[in-house]
ZAPARO-898751 format. One record per atom (N, C-alpha, C): x, y, z; residue in one letter. Coordinates in pm, whole numbers, padded with zeros to 5 digits, always signed. Example, Ala and Ser with C-alpha at 12.3 -4.5 7.8 and 13.67 -1.06 7.14 Angstrom:
BEGIN
+01319-00569+00780a +01230-00450+00780a +01320-00330+00780a +01285-00225+00708s +01367-00106+00714s +01290+00003+00787s 
end
This chain:
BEGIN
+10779+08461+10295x +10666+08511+10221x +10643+08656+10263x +10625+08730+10177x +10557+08877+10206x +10431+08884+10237x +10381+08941+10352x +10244+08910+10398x +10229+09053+10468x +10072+09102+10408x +10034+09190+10461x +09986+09205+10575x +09955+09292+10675x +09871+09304+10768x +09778+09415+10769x +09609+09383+10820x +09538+09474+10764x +09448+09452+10905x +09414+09554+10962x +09295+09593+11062x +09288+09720+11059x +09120+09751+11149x +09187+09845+11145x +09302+09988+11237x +09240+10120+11143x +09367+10189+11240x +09298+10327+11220x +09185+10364+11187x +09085+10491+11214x +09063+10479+11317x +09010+10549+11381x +08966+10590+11547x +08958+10739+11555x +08837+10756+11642x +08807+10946+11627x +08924+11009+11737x +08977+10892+11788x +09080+10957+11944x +09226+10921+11860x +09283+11000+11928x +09455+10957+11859x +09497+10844+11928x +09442+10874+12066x +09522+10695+12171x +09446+10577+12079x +09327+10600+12041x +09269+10488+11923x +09340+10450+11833x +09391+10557+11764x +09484+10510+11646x +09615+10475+11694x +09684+10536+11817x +09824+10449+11867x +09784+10339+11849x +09664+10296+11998x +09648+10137+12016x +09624+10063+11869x +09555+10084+11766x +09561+10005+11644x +09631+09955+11594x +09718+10159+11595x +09857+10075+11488x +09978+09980+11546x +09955+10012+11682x +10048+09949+11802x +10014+09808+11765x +09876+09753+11712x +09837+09632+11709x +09853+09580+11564x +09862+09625+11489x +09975+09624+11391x +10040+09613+11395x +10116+09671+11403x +10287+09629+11438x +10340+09524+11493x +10269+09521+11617x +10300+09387+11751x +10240+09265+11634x +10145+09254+11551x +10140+09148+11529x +10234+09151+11371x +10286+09227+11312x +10344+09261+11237x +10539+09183+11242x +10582+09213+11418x +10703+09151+11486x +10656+09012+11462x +10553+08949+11495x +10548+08854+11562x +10574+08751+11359x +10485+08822+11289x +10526+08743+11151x +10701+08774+11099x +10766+08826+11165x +10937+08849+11136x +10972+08752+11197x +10943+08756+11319x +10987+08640+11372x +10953+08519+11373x +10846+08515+11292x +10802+08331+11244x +10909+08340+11052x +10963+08442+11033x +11046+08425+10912x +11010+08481+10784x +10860+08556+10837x +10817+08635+10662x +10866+08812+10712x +10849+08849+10595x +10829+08988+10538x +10719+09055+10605x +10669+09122+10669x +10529+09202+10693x +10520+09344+10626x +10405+09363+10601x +10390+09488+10543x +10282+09535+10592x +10250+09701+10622x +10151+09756+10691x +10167+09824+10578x +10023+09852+10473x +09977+09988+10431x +09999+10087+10468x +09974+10155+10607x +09941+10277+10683x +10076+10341+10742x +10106+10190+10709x +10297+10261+10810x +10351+10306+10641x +10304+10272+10554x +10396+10350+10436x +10317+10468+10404x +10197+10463+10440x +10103+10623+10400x +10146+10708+10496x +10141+10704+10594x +10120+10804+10738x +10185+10892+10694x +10333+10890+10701x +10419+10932+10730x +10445+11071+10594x +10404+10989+10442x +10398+11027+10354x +10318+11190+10338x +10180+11113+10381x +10017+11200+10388x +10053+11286+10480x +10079+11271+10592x +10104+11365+10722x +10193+11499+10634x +10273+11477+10570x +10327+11606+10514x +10298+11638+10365x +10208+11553+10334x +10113+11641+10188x +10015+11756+10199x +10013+11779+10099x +09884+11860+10100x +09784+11803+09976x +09746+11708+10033x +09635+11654+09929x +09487+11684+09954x +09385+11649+09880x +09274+11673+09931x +09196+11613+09961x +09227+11430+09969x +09133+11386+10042x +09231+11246+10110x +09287+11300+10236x +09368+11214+10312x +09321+11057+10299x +09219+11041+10320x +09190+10914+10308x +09257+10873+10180x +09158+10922+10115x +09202+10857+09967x +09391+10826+09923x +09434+10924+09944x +09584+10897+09954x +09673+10795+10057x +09575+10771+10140x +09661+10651+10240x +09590+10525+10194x +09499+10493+10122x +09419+10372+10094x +09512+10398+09971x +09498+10479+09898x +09596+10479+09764x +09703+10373+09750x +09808+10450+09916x +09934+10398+09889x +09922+10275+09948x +09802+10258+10048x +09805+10134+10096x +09751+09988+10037x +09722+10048+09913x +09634+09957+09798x +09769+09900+09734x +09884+09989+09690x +09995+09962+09654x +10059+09861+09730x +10130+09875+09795x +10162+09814+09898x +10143+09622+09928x +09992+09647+09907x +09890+09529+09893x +09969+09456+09779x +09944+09518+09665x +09954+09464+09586x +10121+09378+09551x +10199+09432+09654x +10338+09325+09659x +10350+09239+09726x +10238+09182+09840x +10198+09092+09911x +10145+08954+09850x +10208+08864+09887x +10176+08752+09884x +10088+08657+09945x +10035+08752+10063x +09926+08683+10122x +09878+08796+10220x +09803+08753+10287x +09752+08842+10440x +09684+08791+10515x +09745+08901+10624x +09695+08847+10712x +09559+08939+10830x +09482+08964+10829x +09355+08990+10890x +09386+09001+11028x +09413+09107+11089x +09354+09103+11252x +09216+09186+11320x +09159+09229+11211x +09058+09303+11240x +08956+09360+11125x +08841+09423+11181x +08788+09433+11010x +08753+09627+11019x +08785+09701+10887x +08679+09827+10907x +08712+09820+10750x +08666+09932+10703x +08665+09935+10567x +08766+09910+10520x +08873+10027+10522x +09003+09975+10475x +09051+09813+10467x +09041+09739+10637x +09118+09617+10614x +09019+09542+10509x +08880+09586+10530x +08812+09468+10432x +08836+09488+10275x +08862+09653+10234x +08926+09652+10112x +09028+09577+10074x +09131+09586+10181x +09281+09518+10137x +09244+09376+10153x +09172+09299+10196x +09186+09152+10272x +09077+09149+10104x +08986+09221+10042x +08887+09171+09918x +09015+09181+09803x +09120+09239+09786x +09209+09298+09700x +09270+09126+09701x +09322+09136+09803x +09415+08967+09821x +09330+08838+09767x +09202+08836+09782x +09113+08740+09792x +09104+08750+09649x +09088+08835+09569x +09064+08862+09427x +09171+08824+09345x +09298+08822+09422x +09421+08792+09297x +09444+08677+09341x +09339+08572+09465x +09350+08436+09486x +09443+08404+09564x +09502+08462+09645x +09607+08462+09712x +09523+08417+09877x +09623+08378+09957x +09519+08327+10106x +09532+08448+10206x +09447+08446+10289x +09450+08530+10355x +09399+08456+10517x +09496+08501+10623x +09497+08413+10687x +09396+08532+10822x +09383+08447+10906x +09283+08547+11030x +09308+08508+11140x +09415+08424+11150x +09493+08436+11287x +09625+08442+11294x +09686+08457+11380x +09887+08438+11345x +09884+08288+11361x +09872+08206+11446x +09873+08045+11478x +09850+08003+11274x +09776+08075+11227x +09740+07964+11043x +09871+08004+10972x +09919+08114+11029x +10093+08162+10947x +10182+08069+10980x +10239+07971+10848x +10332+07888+10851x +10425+07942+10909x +10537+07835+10996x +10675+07941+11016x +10726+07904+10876x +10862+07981+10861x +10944+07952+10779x +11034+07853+10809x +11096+07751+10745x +11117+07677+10734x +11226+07673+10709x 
end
């Protein structure tokens, strides 16, 4: 299954945003290795945004991270700020489950 992961990953310190996205990720491995797909929003914006010149950064990483969302088959919740609660209301809306611990992620089978 393709399953998103959404917490968040703002922080006014940069070691804030390592540790987030670090916590992302780590729980991001941990759904590969139960047999799904993971997908992080932010790991497909960052990288993107960091060398745009747009004018309202946010908006362009929720953009692409709205995208993103939308090829997900489920999600999964490790935390809440605006963003994840956007993406985790996005999933909930097209009825899809959204899970809030790794232990409720089926393995694959």
């Amino acid at each position: 299954m393709i399953i998103g992961v959404a917490g968040p990953y703002s922080s006014p310190t940069e070691e804030g945003r390592k540790k987030n996205l670090d916590a992302l990720n780590a729980t991001a491995a941990r759904l590969l290795e139960k047999g799904h797909i993971p997908l992080i929003g932010v790991n497909a914006a960052m990288p993107v945004v960091e060398k745009a010149n747009v004018p309202d950064p946010y908006k362009a990483i929720m953009d692409i991270s709205m995208a993103v969302m939308d090829k997900c088959e489920a999600l999964l919740i490790i935390g809440h700020s605006t963003g994840a609660d956007r993406e985790m209301n996005f999933i909930l809306k097209k009825g899809l489950k959204v899970y809030t611990t790794l232990e409720d992620v089926p393995d694959v089978l």
